[in-house]
LOTIBA-988343 format. One record per residue (C-alpha): x, y, z. Coordinates in steps of 0.001 Angstrom, whole numbers, plus 500000, padded with zeros to 6 digits. Example, Ala and Ser with C-alpha at 12.3 -4.5 7.8 and 13.67 -1.06 7.14 Angstrom:
<nodes>
512300495500507800
513670498940507140
</nodes>
This chain:
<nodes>
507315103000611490
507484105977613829
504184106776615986
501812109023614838
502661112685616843
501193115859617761
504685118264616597
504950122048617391
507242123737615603
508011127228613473
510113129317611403
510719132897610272
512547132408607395
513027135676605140
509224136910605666
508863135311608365
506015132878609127
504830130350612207
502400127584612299
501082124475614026
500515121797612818
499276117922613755
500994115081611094
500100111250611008
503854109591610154
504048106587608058
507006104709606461
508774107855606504
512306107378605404
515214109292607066
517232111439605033
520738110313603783
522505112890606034
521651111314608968
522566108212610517
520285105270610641
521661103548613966
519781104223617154
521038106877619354
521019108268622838
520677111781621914
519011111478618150
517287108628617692
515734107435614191
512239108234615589
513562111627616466
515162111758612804
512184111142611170
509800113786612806
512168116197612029
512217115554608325
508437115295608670
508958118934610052
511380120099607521
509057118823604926
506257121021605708
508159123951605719
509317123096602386
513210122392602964
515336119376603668
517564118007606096
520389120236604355
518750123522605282
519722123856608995
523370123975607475
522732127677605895
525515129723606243
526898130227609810
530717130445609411
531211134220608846
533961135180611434
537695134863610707
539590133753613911
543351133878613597
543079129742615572
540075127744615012
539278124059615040
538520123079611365
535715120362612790
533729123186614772
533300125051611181
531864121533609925
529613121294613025
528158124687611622
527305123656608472
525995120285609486
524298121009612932
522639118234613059
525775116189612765
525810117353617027
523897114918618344
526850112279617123
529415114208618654
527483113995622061
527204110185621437
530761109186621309
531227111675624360
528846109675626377
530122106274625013
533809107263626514
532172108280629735
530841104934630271
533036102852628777
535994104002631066
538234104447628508
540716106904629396
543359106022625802
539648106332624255
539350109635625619
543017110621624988
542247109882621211
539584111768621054
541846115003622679
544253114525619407
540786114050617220
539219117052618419
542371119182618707
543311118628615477
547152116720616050
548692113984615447
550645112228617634
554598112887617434
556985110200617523
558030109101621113
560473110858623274
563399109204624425
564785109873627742
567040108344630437
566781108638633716
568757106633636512
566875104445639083
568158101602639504
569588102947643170
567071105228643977
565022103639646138
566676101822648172
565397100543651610
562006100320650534
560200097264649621
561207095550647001
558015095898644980
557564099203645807
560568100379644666
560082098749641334
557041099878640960
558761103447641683
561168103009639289
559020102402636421
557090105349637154
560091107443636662
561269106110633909
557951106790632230
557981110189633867
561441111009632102
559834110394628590
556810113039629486
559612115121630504
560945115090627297
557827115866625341
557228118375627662
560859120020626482
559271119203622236
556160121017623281
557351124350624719
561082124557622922
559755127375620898
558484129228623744
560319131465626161
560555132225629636
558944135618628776
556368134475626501
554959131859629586
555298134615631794
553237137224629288
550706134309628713
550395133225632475
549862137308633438
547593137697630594
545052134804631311
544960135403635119
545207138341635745
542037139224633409
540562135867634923
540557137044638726
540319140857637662
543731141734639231
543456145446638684
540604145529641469
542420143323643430
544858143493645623
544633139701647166
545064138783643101
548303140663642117
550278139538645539
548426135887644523
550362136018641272
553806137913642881
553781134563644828
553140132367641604
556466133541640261
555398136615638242
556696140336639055
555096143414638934
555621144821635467
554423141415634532
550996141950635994
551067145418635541
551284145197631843
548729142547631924
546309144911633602
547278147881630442
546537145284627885
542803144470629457
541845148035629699
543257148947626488
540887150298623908
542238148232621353
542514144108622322
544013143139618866
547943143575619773
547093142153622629
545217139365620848
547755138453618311
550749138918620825
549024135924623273
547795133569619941
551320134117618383
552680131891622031
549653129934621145
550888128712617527
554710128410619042
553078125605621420
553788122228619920
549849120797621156
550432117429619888
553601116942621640
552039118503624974
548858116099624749
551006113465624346
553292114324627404
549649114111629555
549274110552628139
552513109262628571
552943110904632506
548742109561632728
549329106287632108
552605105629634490
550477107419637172
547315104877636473
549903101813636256
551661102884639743
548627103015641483
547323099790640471
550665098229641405
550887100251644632
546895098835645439
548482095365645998
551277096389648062
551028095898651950
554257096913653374
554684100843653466
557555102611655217
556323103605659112
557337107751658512
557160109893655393
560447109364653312
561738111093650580
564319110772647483
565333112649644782
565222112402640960
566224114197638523
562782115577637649
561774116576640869
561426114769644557
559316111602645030
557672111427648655
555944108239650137
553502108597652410
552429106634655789
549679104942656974
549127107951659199
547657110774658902
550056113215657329
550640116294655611
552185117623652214
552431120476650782
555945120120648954
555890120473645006
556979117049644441
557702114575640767
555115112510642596
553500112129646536
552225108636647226
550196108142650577
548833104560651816
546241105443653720
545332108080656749
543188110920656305
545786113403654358
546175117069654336
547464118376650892
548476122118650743
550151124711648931
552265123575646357
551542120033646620
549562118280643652
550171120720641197
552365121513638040
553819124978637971
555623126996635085
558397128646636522
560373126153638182
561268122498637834
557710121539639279
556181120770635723
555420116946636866
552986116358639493
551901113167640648
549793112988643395
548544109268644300
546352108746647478
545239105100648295
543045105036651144
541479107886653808
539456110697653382
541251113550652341
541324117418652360
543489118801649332
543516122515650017
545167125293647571
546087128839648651
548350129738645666
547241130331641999
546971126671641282
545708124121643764
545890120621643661
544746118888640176
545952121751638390
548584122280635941
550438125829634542
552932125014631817
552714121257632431
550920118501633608
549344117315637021
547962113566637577
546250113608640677
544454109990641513
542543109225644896
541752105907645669
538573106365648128
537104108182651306
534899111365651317
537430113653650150
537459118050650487
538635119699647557
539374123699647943
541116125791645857
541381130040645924
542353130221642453
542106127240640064
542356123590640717
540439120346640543
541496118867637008
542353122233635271
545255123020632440
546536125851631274
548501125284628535
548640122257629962
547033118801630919
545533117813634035
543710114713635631
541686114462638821
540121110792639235
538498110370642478
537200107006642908
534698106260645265
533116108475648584
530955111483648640
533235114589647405
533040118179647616
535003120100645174
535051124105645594
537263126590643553
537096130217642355
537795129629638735
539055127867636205
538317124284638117
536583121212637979
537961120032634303
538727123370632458
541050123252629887
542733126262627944
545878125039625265
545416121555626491
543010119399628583
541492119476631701
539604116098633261
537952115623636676
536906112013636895
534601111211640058
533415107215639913
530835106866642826
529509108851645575
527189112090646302
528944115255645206
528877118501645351
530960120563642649
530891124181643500
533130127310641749
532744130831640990
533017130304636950
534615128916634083
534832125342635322
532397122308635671
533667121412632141
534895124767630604
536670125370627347
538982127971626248
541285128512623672
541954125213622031
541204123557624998
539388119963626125
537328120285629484
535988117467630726
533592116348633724
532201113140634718
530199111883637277
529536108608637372
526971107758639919
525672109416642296
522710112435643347
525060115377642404
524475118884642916
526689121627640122
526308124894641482
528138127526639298
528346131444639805
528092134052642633
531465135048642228
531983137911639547
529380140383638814
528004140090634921
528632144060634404
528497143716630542
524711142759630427
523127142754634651
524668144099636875
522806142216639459
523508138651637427
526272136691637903
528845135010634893
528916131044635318
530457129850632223
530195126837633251
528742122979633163
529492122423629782
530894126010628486
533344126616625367
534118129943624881
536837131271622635
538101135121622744
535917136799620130
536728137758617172
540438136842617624
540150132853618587
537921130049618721
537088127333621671
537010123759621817
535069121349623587
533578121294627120
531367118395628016
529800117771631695
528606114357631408
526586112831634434
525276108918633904
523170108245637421
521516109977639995
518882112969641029
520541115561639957
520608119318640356
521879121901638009
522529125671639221
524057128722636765
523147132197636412
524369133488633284
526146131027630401
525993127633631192
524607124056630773
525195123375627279
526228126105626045
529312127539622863
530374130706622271
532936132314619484
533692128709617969
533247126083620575
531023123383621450
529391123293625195
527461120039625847
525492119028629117
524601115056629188
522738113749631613
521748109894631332
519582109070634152
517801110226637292
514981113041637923
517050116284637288
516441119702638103
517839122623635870
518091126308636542
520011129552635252
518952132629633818
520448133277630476
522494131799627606
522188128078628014
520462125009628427
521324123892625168
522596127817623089
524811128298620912
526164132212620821
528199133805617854
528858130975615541
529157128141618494
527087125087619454
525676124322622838
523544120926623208
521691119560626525
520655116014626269
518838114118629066
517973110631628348
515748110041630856
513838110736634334
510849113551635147
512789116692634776
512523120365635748
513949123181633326
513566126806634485
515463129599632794
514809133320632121
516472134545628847
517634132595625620
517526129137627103
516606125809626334
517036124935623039
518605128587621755
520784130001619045
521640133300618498
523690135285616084
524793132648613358
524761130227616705
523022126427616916
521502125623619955
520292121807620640
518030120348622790
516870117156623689
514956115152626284
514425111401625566
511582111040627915
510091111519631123
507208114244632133
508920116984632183
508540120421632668
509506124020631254
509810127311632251
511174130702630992
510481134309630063
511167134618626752
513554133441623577
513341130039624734
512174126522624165
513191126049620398
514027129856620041
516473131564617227
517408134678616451
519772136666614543
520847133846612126
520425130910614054
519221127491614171
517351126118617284
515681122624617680
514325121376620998
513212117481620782
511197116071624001
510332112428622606
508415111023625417
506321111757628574
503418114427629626
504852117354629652
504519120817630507
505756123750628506
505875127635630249
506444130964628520
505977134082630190
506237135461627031
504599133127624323
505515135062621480
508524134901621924
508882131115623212
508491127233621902
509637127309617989
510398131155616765
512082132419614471
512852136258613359
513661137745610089
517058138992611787
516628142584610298
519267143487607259
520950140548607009
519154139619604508
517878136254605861
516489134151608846
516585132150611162
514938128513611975
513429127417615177
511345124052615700
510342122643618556
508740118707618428
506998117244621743
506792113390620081
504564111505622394
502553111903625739
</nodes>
């Protein structure tokens, strides 16, 4: 029997109305739509109040499903449409997000990437490659261990060939100029076009890149990139990052148990690309290389090193570092952890590592998978954009286990979704401070703002193109939050953004479009399960949907405090549907502008209909 509550909540709906309202809850039963099992994000005490809600505003747990799905994207995930008519179906999709996150599942998680991109796996690849004389001189389990791994790397190398046999050398070069040279605004910058000259792309390349972004018209432009889009065989490219995944996870386990290393770095060469074993020293690469495998020393990784690129034989990259702390720098277009075209494993084992990358880096794919797992130590990852488990046509996963880190980049990263893309980030212990913007002016709404999105950001290319689904999920620690403008939770044109934060006294800040907003027939969710927490945004924050959007939030207890201007704190507009839950704790709620804060609605003009805001403080 759920508690008796004090709820807040409102609607404009049509005429528009709001109202508070105290209820005494008993033996309410929970509607069929939702699921009767406990959850972290929704749980049945939550689900209840919120039909008690619905209920007094006359309407049922159907309602929040009115009609959101009004664009028509050329490429759009069919489940995102679902999520829009069945928003409160959100809070499950956050659930099995953080159940992969702790369960350390990486096949889980790789399952879920063909679930939630919509492709079924393709039959396997066969593929020979010659090793049995490869390695010779080294130790005996070391080169078998080696041998395996290219073995396995030969059958990613041959999905790799089933993913992109439809696409040309032109198109990769069209899409590559496209995405990045809009990305790091190349017609204002000179360091950006030589950046990309270097990357393998010529001038009319990025010069025609640079016509098509300040065309007046985007749709040729549009159609011409999405047409390389649906020539992309996705299923056959996820499973490539599997397959080339798993032999990097199985060499490094091996490699953990082996004691003999060779005294110098030595090299040999495969077919797909040159294998380079590192020594207990402390040494330097900054070859493109199949795979680079260090023992131990504190390691300098540079330039082309650790990274997949698109227009050479470099599509491979294995980067496997045992022991040492490490400094994996990138100058180019892609740093280490990054992958253009291809796929990049990157795996280190422990020691308070530097990550740095110009461009992009850190776990990133473009059309594409990549992998960063850092194990244990207190990290610092920095990068410009497009970093820190972004993924755009593929899926892009930074994995850090243990430590106190700092994640720092300019935008779209800290779990950032694109096109048809998977971004993921997880901490898993650790007081962790996400610091996103600072970089790129926002000129389309404040000039004196700064675009983030970032920490749990899916945004697809409106109206041509939908997103897919960006998740930051931290489990321990203090943590501290920092974005200016989208971020934290937050979908845009067809994607989901979630921010999930399990444990620790957190501290959230960023002035507008997140915290838990979804923008333009998207979904953003923030969840924090528990800890005394500090939320302080300006504009269309905290529990916020806007234009045919659902925004989400929920705190599962803790006293807790809120702050913003205005269109906040269970706030929708335009056609939305906003819901902000805070189940537990004394609490503290701040609106600058109370009108237009904490459960309101609006009438959104001449479209004929509303929009539906509650907010529910359940206890404390």
């Amino acid at each position: 029997m759920p508690a008796a509550s004090h709820i807040v909540f409102s609607n404009h709906w049509k005429n528009g109305f709001r109202f508070f309202q105290s209820l005494e809850i008993f033996g309410l039963l929970l509607g069929a739509a939702w699921a009767d099992e406990p959850s972290p994000v929704f749980g049945t005490n939550e689900q209840a109040h919120l039909q008690a809600a619905l209920t007094c505003l006359n309407m049922t747990e159907k309602d929040p499903g009115f009609e959101k799905d009004l664009g028509k994207p050329v490429v759009v995930l069919d489940w995102v449409r679902r999520l829009l008519d069945n928003p409160m179906a959100l809070p499950g999709v956050a659930d099995r997000v953080f159940g992969l996150a702790s369960n350390r599942e990486p096949d889980g998680l790789w399952s879920a990437a063909f679930d939630r991109l919509e492709v079924k796996r393709p039959d396997d690849a066969k593929a020979s490659v010659k090793t049995k004389t490869l390695f010779k001189g080294l130790n005996p389990e070391l080169a078998d261990a080696l041998g395996l791994f290219v073995q396995a790397a030969g059958q990613a190398d041959a999905l790799l060939d089933k993913a992109f046999d439809q696409v040309t050398e032109k198109d990769r070069r069209y899409a590559v100029a496209s995405y990045f040279a809009s990305t790091f605004n190349a017609e204002d910058k000179a360091e950006v076009r030589a950046a990309l000259e270097q990357f393998g792309l010529d001038k009319k390349n990025i010069e025609e890149a640079i016509r098509e972004s300040q065309a007046i018209d985007p749709e040729p432009a549009a159609i011409r990139f999405l047409d390389i889009v649906q020539k992309t065989d996705l299923a056959a490219l996820l499973s490539a990052g599997q397959a080339f995944h798993q032999a990097v996870r199985e060499l490094r386990d091996r490699c953990l148990k082996i004691t003999t290393w060779p005294d110098r770095i030595t090299s040999f060469e495969t077919s797909l690309g040159s294998v380079r074993i590192g020594s207990a020293q402390n040494d330097g690469h900054s070859e493109a290389c199949l795979l680079i495998l260090d023992p131990a020393g504190n390691d300098t990784y540079a330039d082309s090193a650790g990274s997949a690129r698109p227009f050479s034989h470099e599509r491979l990259s294995a980067t496997v570092d045992l022991e040492g702390s490490d400094t994996y720098s990138g100058r180019g277009i892609n740093a280490p952890g990054s992958a253009v075209f291809g796929v990049a494993v990157l795996m280190d084992a422990s020691g308070d590592d530097l990550y740095k990358a110009e461009f992009t880096g850190q776990g990133a794919a473009f059309f594409g998978t990549a992998w960063l797992e850092d194990n244990a130590g207190n990290d610092v990852y920095r990068a410009y954009a497009h970093a820190q488990g972004a993924g755009y046509i593929g899926m892009g996963v930074l994995e850090d286990n243990q430590g106190n880190d700092l994640y720092e980049v300019g935008l779209l990263g800290q779990a950032y979704s694109g096109v048809l893309g998977i971004g993921l980030l997880i901490d898993r212990d650790g007081n962790d401070r996400y610091i996103a913007g600072g970089r790129d002016h926002d000129y389309e709404r404040n000039d004196e703002r700064y675009i983030s999105l970032a920490q749990g950001c899916a945004i697809g290319t409106r109206p041509f193109a939908g997103a897919g689904l960006a998740a930051l999920v931290d489990l321990a620690g203090n943590d501290t939050y920092s974005a200016d403008v989208f971020g934290q939770g937050v979908g845009y044109c067809y994607g989901v953004g979630l921010l999930l934060d399990a444990s620790g006294h957190d501290t959230y800040t960023m002035y507008q479009y997140g915290q838990g907003s979804g923008i333009h027939m998207s979904l953003g969710l923030l969840a924090d399960v528990a800890g005394n927490d500090l939320y302080t945004g300006y504009i269309l924050v905290q529990g916020n949907a806007h234009d045919y959007g659902v925004g989400e939030f929920f705190d599962r207890s803790g006293d807790d405090t809120y702050t913003a201007d205005h269109h906040a704190q269970g706030r929708a507009l335009n056609n939305g549907f906003a819901l902000l839950i805070d189940s537990g704790g004394n609490d503290a709620y701040f609106g600058r502008q109370p009108d237009q804060c904490q459960g309101i609605g609006n009438d959104a003009g001449l479209r004929e209909y509303g929009s539906m805001a509650i907010l529910m403080d359940l206890g404390g």
